[in-house]
Predicted model as a PDB file, atoms N, CA, C, CB and O in Angstrom, pLDDT in the B-factor column:
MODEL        1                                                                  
ATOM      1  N   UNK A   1      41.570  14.032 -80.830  1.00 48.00           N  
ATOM      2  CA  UNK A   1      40.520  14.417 -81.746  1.00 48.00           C  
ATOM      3  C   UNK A   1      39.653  15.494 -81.088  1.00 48.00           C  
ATOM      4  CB  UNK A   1      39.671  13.188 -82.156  1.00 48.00           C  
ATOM      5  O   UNK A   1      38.940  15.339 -80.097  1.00 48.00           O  
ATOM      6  N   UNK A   2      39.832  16.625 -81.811  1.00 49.00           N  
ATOM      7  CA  UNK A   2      38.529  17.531 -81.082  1.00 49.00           C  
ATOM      8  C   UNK A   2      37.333  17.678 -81.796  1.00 49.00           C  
ATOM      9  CB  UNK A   2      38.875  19.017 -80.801  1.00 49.00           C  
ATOM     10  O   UNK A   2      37.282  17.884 -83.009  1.00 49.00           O  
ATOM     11  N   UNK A   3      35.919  17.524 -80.697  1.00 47.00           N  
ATOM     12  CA  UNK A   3      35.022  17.565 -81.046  1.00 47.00           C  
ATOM     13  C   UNK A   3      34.403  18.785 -80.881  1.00 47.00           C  
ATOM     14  CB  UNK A   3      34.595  16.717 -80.711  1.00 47.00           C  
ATOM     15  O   UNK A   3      34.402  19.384 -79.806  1.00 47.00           O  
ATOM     16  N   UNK A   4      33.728  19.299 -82.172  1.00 52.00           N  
ATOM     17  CA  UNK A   4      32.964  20.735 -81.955  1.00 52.00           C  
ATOM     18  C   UNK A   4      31.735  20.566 -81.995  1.00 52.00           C  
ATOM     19  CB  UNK A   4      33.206  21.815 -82.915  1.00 52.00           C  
ATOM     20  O   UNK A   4      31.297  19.542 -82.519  1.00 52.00           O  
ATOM     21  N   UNK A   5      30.824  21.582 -81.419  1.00 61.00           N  
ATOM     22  CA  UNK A   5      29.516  21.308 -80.729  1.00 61.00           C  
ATOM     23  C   UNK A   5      28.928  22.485 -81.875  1.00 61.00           C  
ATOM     24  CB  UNK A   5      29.381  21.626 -78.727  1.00 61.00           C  
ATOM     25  O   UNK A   5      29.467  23.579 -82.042  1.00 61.00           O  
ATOM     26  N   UNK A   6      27.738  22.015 -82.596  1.00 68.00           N  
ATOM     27  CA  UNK A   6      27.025  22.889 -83.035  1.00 68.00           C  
ATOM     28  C   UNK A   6      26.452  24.047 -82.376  1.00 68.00           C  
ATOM     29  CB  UNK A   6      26.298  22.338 -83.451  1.00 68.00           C  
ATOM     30  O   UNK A   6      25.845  23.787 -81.337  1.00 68.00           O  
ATOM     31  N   UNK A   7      26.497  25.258 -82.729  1.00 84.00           N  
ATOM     32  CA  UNK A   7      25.662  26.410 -82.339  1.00 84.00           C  
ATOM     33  C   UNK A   7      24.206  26.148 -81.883  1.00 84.00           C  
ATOM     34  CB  UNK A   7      25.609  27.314 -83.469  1.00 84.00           C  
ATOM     35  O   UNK A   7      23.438  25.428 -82.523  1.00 84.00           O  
ATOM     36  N   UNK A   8      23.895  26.752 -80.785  1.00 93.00           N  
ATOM     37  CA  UNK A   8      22.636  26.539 -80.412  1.00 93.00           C  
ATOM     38  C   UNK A   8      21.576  27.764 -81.252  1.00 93.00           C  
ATOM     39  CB  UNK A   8      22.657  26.601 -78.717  1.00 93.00           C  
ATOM     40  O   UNK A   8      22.107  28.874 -81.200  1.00 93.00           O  
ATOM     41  N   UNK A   9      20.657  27.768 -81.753  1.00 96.00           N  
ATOM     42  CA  UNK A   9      20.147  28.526 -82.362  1.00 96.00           C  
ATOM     43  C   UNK A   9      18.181  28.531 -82.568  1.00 96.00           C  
ATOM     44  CB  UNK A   9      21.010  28.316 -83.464  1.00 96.00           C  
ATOM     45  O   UNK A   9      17.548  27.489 -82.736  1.00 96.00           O  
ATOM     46  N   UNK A  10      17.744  29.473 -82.522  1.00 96.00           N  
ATOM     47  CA  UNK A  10      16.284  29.118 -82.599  1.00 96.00           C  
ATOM     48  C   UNK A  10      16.036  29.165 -83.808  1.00 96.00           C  
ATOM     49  CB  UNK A  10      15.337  29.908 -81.899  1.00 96.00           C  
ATOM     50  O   UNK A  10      16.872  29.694 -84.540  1.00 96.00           O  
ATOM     51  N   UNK A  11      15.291  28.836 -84.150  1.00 96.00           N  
ATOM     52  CA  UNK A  11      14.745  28.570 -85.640  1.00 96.00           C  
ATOM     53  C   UNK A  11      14.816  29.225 -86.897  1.00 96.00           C  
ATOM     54  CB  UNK A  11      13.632  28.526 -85.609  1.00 96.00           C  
ATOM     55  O   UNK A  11      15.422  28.949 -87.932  1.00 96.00           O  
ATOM     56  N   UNK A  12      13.819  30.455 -86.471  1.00 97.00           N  
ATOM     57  CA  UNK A  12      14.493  31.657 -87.427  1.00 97.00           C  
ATOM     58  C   UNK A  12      15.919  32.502 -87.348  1.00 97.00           C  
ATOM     59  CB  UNK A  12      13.579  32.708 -87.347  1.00 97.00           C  
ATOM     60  O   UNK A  12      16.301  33.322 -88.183  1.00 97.00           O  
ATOM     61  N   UNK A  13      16.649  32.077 -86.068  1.00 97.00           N  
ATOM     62  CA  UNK A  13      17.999  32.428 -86.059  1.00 97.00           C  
ATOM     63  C   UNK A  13      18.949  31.734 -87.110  1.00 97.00           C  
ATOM     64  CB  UNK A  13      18.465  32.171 -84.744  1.00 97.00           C  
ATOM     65  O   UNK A  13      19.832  32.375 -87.679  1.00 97.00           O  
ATOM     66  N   UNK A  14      18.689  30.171 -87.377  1.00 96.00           N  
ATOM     67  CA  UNK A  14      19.424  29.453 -87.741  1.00 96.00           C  
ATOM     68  C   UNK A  14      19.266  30.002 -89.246  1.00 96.00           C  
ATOM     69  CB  UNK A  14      19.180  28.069 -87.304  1.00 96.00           C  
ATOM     70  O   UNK A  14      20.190  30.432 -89.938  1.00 96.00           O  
ATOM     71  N   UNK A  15      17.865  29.899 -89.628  1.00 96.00           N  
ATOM     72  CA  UNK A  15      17.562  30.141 -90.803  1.00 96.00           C  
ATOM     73  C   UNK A  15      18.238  31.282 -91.512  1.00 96.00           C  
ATOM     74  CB  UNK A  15      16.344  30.249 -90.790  1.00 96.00           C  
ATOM     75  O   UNK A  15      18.822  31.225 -92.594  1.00 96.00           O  
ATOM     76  N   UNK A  16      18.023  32.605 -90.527  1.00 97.00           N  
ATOM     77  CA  UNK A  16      18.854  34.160 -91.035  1.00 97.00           C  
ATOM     78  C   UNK A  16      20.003  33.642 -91.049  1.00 97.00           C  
ATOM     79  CB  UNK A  16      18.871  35.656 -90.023  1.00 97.00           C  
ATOM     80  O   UNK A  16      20.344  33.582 -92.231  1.00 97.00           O  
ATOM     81  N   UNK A  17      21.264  32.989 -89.999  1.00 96.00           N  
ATOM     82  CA  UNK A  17      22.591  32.607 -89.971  1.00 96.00           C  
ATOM     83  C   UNK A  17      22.956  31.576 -91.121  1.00 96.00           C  
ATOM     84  CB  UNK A  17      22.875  32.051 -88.618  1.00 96.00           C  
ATOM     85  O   UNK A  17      24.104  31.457 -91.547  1.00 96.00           O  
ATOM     86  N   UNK A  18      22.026  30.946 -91.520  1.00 95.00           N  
ATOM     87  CA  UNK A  18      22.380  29.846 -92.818  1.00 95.00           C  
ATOM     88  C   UNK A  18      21.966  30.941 -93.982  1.00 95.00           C  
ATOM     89  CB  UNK A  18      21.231  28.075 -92.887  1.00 95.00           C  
ATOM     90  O   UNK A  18      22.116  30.315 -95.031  1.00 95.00           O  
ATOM     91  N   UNK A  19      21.571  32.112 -94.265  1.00 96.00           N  
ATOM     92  CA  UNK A  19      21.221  32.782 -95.294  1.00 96.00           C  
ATOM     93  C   UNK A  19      22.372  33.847 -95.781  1.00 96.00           C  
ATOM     94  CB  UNK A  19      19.952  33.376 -94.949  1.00 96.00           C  
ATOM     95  O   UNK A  19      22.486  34.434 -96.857  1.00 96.00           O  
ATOM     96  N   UNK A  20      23.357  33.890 -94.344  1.00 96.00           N  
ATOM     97  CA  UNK A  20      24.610  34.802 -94.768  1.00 96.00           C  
ATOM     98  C   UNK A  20      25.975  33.765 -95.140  1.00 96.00           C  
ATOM     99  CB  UNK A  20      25.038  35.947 -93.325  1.00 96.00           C  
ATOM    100  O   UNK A  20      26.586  32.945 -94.455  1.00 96.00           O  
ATOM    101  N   UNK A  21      26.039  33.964 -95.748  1.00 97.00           N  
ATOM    102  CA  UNK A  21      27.736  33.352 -96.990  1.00 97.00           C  
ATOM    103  C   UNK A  21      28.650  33.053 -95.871  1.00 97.00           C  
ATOM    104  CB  UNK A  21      28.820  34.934 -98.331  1.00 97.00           C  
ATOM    105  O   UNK A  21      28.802  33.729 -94.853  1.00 97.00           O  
ATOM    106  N   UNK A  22      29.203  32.018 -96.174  1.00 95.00           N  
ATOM    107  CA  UNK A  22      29.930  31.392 -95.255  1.00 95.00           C  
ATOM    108  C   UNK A  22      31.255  32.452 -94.551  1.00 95.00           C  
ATOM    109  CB  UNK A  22      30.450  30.051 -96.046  1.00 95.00           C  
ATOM    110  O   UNK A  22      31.640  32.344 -93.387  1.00 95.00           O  
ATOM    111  N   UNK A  23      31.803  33.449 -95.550  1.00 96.00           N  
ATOM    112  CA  UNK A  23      32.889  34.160 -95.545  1.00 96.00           C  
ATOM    113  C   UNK A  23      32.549  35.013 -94.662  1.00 96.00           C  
ATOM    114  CB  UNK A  23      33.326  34.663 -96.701  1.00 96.00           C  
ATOM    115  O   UNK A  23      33.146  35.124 -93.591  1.00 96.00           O  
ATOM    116  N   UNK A  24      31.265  35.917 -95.100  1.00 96.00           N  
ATOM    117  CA  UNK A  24      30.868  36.978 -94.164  1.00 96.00           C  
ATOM    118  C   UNK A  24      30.830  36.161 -92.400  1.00 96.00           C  
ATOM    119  CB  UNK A  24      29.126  37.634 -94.798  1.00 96.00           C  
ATOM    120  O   UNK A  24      31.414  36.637 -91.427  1.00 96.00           O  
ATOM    121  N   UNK A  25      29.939  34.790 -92.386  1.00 96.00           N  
ATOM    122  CA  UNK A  25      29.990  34.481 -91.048  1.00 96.00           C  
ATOM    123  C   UNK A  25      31.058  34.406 -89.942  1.00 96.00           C  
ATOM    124  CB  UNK A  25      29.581  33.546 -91.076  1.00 96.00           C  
ATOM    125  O   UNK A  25      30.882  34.466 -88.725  1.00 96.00           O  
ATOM    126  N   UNK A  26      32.611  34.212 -90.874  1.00 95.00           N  
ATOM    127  CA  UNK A  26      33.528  34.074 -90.286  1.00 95.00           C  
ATOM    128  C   UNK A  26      34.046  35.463 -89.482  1.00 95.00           C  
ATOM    129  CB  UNK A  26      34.308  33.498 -91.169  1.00 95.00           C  
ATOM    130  O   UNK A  26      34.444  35.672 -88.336  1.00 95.00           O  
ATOM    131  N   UNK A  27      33.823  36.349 -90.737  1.00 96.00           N  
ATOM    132  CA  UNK A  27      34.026  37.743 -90.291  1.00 96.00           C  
ATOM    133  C   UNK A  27      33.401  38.209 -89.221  1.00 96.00           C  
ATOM    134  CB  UNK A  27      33.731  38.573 -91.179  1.00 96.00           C  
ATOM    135  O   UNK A  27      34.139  38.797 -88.431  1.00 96.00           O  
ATOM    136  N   UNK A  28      32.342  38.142 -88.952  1.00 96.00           N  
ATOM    137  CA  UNK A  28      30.900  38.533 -87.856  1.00 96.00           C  
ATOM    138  C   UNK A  28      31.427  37.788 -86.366  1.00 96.00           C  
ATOM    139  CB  UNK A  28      28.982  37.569 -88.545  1.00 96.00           C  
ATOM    140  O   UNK A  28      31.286  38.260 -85.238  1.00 96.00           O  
ATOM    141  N   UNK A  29      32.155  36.318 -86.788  1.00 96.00           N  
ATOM    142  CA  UNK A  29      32.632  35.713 -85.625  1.00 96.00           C  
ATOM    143  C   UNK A  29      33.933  36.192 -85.189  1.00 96.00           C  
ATOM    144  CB  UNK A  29      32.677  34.350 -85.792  1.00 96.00           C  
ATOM    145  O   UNK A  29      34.381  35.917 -84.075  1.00 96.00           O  
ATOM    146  N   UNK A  30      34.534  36.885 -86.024  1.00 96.00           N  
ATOM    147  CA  UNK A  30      36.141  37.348 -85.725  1.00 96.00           C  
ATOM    148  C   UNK A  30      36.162  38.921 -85.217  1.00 96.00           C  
ATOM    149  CB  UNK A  30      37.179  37.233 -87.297  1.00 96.00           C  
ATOM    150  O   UNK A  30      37.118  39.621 -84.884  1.00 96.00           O  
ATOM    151  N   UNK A  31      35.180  39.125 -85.263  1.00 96.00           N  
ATOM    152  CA  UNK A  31      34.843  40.710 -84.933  1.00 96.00           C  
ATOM    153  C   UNK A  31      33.846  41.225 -84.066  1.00 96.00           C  
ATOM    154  CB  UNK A  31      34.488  41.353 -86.034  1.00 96.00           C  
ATOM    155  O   UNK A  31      32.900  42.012 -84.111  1.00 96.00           O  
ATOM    156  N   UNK A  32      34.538  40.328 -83.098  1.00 97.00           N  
ATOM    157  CA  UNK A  32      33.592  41.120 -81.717  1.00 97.00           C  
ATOM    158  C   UNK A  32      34.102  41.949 -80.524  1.00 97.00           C  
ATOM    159  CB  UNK A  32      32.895  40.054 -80.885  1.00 97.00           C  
ATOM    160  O   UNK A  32      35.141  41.531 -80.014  1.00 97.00           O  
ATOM    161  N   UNK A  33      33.644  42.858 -80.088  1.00 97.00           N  
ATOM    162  CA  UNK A  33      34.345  43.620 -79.137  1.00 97.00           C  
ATOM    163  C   UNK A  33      34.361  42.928 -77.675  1.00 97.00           C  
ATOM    164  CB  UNK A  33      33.703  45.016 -79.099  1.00 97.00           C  
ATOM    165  O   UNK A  33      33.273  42.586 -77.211  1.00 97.00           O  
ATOM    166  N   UNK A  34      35.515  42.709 -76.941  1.00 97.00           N  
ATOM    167  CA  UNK A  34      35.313  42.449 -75.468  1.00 97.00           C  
ATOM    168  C   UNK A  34      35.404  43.467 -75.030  1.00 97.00           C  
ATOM    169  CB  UNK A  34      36.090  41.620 -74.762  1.00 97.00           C  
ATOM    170  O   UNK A  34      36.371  44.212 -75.189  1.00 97.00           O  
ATOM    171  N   UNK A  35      34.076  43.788 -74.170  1.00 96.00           N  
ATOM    172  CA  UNK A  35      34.501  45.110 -72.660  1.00 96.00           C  
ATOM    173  C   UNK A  35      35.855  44.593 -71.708  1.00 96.00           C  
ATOM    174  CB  UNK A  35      32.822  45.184 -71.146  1.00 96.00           C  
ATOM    175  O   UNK A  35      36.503  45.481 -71.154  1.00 96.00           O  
ATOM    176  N   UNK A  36      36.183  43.472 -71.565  1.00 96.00           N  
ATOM    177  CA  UNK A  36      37.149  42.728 -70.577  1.00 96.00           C  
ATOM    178  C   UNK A  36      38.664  43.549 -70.927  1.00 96.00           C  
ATOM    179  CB  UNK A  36      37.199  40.791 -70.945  1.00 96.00           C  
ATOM    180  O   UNK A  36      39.395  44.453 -70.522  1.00 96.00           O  
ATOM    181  N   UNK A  37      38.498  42.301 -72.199  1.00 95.00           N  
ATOM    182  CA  UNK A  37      40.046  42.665 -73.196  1.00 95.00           C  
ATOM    183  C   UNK A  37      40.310  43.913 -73.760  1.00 95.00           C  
ATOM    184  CB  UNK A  37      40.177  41.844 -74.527  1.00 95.00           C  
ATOM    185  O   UNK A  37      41.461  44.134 -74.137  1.00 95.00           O  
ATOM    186  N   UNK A  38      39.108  45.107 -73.933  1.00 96.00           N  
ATOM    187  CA  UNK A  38      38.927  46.191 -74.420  1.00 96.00           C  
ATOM    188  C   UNK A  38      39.374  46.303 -75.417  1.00 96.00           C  
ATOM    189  CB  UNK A  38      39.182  46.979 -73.863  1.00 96.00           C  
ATOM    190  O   UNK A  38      39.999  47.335 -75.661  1.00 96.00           O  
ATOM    191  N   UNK A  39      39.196  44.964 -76.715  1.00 96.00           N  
ATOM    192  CA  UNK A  39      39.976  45.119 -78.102  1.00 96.00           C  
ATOM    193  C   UNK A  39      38.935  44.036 -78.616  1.00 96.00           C  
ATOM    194  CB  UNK A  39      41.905  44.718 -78.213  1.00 96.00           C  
ATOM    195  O   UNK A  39      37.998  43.552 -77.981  1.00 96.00           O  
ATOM    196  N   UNK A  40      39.316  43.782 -79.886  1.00 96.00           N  
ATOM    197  CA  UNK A  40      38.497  42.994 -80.790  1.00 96.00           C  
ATOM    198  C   UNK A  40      39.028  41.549 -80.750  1.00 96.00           C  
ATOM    199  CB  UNK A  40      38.523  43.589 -82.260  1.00 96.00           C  
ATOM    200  O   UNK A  40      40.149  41.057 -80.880  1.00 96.00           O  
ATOM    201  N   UNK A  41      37.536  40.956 -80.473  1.00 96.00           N  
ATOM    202  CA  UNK A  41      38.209  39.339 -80.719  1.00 96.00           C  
ATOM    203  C   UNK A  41      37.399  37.979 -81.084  1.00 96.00           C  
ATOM    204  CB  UNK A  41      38.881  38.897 -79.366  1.00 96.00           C  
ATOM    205  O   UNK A  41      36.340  38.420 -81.530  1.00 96.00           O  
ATOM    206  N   UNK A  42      37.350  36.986 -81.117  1.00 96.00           N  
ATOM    207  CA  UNK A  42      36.642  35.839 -81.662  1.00 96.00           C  
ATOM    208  C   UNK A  42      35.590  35.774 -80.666  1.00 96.00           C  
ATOM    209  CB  UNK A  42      37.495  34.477 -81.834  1.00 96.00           C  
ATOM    210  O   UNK A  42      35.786  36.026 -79.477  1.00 96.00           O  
ATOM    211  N   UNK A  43      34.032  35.302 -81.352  1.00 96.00           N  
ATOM    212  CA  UNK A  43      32.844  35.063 -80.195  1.00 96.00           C  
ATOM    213  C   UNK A  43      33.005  33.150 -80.321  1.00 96.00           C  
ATOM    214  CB  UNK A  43      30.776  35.940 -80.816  1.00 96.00           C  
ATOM    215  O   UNK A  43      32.887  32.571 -81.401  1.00 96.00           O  
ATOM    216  N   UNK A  44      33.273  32.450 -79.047  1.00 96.00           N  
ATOM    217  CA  UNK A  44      32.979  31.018 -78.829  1.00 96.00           C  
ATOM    218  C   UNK A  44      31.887  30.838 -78.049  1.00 96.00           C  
ATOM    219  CB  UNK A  44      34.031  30.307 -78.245  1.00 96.00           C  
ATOM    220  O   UNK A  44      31.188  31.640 -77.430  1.00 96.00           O  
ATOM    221  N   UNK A  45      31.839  29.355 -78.208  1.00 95.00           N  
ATOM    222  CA  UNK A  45      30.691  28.651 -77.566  1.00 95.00           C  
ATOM    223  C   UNK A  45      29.337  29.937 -77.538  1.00 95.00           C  
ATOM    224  CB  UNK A  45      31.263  28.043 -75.802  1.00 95.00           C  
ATOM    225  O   UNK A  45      28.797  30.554 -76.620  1.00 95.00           O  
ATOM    226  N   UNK A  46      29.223  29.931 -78.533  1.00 95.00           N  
ATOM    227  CA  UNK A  46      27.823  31.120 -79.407  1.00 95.00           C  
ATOM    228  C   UNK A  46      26.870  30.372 -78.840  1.00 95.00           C  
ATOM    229  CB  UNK A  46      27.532  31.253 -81.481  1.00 95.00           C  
ATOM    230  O   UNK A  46      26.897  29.274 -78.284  1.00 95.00           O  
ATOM    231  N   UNK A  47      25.636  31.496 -79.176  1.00 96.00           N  
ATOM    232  CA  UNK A  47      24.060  30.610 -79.388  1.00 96.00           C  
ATOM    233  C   UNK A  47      23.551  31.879 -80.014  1.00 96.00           C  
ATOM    234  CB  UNK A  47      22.962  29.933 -77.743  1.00 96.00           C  
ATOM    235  O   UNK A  47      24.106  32.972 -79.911  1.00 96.00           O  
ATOM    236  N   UNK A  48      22.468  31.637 -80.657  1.00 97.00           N  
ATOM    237  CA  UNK A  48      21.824  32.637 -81.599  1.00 97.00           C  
ATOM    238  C   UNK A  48      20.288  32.687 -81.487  1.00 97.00           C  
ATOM    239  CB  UNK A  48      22.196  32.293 -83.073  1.00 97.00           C  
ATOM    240  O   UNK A  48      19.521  31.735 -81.343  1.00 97.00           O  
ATOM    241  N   UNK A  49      19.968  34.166 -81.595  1.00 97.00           N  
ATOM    242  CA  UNK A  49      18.420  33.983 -81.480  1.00 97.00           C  
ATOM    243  C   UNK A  49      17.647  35.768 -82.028  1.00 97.00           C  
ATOM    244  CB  UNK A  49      18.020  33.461 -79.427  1.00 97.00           C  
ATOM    245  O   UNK A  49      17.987  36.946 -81.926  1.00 97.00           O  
ATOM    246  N   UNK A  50      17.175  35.454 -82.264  1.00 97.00           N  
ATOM    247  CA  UNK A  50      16.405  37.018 -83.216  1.00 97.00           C  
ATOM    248  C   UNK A  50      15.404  37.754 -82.032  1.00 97.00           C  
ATOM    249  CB  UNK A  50      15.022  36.422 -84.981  1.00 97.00           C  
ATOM    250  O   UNK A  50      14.500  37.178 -81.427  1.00 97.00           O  
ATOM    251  N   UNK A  51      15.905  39.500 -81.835  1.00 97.00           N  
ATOM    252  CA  UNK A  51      15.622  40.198 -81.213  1.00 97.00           C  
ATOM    253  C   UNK A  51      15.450  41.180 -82.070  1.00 97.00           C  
ATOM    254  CB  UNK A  51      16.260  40.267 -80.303  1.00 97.00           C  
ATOM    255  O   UNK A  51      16.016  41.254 -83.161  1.00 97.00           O  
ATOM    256  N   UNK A  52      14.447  42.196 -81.493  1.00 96.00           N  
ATOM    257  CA  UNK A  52      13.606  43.077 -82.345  1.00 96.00           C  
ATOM    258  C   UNK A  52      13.752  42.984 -83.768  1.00 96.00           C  
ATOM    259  CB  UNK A  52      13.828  44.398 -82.029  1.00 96.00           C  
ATOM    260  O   UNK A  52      13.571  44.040 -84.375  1.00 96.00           O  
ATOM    261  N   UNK A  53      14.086  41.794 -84.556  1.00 96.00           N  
ATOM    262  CA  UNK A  53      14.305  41.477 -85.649  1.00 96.00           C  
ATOM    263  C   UNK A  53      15.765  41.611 -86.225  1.00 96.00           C  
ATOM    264  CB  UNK A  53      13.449  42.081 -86.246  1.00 96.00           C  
ATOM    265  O   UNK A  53      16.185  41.656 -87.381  1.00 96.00           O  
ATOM    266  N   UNK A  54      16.419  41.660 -84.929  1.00 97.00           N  
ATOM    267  CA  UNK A  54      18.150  41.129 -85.693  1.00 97.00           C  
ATOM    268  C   UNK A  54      18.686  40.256 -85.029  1.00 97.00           C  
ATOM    269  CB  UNK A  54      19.438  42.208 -85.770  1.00 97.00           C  
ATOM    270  O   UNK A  54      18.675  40.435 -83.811  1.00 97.00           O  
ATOM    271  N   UNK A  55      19.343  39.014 -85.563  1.00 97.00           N  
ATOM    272  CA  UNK A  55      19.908  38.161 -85.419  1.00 97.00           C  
ATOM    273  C   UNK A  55      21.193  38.849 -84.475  1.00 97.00           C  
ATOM    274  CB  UNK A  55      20.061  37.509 -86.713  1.00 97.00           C  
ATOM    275  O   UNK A  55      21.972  39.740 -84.815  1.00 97.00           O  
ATOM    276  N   UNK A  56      21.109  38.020 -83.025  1.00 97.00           N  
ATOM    277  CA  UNK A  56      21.938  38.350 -81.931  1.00 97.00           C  
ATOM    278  C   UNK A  56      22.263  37.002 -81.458  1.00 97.00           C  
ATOM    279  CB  UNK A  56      21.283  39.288 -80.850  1.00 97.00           C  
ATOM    280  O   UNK A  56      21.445  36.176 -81.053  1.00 97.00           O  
ATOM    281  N   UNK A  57      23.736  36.828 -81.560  1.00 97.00           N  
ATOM    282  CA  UNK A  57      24.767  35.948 -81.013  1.00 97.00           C  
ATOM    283  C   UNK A  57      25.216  36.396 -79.813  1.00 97.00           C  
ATOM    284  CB  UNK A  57      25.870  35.784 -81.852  1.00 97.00           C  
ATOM    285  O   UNK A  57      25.466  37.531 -79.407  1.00 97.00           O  
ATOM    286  N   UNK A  58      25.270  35.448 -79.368  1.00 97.00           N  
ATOM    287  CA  UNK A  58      25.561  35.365 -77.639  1.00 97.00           C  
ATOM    288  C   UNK A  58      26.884  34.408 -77.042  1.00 97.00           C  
ATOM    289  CB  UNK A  58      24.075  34.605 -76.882  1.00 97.00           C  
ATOM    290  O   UNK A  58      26.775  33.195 -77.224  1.00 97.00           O  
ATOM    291  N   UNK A  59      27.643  34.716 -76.611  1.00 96.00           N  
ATOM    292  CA  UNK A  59      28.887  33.788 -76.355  1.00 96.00           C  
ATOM    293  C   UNK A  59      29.999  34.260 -75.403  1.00 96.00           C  
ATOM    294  CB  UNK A  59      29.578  33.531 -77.669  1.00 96.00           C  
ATOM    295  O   UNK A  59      29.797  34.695 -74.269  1.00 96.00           O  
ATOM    296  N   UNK A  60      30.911  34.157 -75.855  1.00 97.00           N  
ATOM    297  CA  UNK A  60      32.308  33.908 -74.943  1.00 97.00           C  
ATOM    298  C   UNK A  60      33.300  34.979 -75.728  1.00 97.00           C  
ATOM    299  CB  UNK A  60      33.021  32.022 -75.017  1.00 97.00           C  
ATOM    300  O   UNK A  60      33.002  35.346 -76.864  1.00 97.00           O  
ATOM    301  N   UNK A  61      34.056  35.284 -75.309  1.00 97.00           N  
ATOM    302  CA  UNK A  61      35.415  36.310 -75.544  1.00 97.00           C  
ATOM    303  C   UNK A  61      36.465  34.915 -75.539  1.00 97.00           C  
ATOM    304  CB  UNK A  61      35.808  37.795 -73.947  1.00 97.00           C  
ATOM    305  O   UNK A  61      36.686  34.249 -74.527  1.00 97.00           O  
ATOM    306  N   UNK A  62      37.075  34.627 -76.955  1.00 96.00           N  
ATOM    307  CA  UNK A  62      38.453  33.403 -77.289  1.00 96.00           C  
ATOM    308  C   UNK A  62      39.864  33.413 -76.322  1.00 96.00           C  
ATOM    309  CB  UNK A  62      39.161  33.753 -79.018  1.00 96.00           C  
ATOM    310  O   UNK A  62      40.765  32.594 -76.141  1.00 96.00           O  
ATOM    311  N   UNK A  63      39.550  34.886 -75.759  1.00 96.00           N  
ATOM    312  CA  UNK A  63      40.689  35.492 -75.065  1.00 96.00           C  
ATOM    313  C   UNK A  63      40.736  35.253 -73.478  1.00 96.00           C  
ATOM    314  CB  UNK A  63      40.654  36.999 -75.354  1.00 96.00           C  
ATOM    315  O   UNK A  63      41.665  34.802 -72.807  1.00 96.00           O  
ATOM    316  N   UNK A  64      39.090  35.814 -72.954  1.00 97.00           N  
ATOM    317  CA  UNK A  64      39.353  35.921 -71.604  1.00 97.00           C  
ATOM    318  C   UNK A  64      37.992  35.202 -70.538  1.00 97.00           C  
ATOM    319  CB  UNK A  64      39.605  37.606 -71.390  1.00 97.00           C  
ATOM    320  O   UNK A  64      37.574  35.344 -69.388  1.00 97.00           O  
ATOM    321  N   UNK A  65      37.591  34.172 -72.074  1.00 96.00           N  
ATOM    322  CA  UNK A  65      36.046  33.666 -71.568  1.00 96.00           C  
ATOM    323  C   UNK A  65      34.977  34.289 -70.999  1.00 96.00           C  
ATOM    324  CB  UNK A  65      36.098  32.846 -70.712  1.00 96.00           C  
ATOM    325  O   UNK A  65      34.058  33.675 -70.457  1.00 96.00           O  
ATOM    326  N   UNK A  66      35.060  35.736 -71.113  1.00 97.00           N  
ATOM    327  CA  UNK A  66      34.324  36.436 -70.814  1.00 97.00           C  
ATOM    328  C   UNK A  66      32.854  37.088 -71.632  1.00 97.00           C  
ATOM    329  CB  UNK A  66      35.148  37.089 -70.522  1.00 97.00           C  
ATOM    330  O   UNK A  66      32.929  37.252 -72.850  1.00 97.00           O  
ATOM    331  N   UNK A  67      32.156  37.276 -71.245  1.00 97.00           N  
ATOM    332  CA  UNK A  67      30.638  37.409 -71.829  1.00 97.00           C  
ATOM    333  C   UNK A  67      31.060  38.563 -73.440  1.00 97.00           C  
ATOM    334  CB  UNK A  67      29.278  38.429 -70.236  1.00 97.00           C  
ATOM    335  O   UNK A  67      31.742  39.582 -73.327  1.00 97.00           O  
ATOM    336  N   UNK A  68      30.431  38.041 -74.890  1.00 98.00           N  
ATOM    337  CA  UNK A  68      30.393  39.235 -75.797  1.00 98.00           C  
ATOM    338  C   UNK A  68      29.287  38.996 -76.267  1.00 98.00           C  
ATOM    339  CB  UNK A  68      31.424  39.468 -76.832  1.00 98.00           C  
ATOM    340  O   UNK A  68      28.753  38.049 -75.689  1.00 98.00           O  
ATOM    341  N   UNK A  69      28.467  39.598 -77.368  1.00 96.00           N  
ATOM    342  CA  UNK A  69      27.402  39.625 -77.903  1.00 96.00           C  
ATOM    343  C   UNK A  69      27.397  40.181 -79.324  1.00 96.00           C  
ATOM    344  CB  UNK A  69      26.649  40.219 -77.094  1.00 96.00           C  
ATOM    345  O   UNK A  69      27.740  41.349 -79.145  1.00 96.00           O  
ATOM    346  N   UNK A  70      27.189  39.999 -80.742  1.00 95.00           N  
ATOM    347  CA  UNK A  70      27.211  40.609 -81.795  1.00 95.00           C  
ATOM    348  C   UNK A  70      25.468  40.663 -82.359  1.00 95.00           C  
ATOM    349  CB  UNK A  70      28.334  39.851 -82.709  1.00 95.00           C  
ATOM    350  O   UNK A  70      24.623  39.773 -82.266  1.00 95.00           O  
ATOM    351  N   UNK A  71      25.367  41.763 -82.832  1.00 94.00           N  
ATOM    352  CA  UNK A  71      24.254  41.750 -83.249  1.00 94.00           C  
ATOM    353  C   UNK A  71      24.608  42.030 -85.194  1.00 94.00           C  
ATOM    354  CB  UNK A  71      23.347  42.938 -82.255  1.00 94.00           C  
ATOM    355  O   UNK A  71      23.672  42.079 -85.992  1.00 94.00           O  
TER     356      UNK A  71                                                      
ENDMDL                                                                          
END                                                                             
């Protein structure tokens, strides 16, 4: 059985991230650039938090566990 761990998120992060459509979120998570892998790929083990007023995810590269970021 695998267990998944909710996103860590601050308040008004969660709030902006619960305000975009479930479809678009998937997309935003499937489309991140690794500097590592130097190609596009899934952001894991995320956390979210609002900078100069845009919602910025913070996480992992699916590929090479390496640091990505989507804003």
């Amino acid at each position: 059985m695998v267990v998944e761990t909710l996103p860590d998120f601050t308040p008004p992060a969660r709030k902006r991230w619960e305000s975009i459509s479930a479809h678009i979120r998937k997309r935003l998570l499937a489309n991140v650039w690794c500097t590592k892998c130097r190609c596009e790929t899934t952001i894991v083990n995320f956390s979210g938090t609002i900078k100069s007023g845009n919602l910025l995810l913070m996480g992992k590269c699916a590929e090479c566990n390496g640091d990505v970021a989507r804003v």
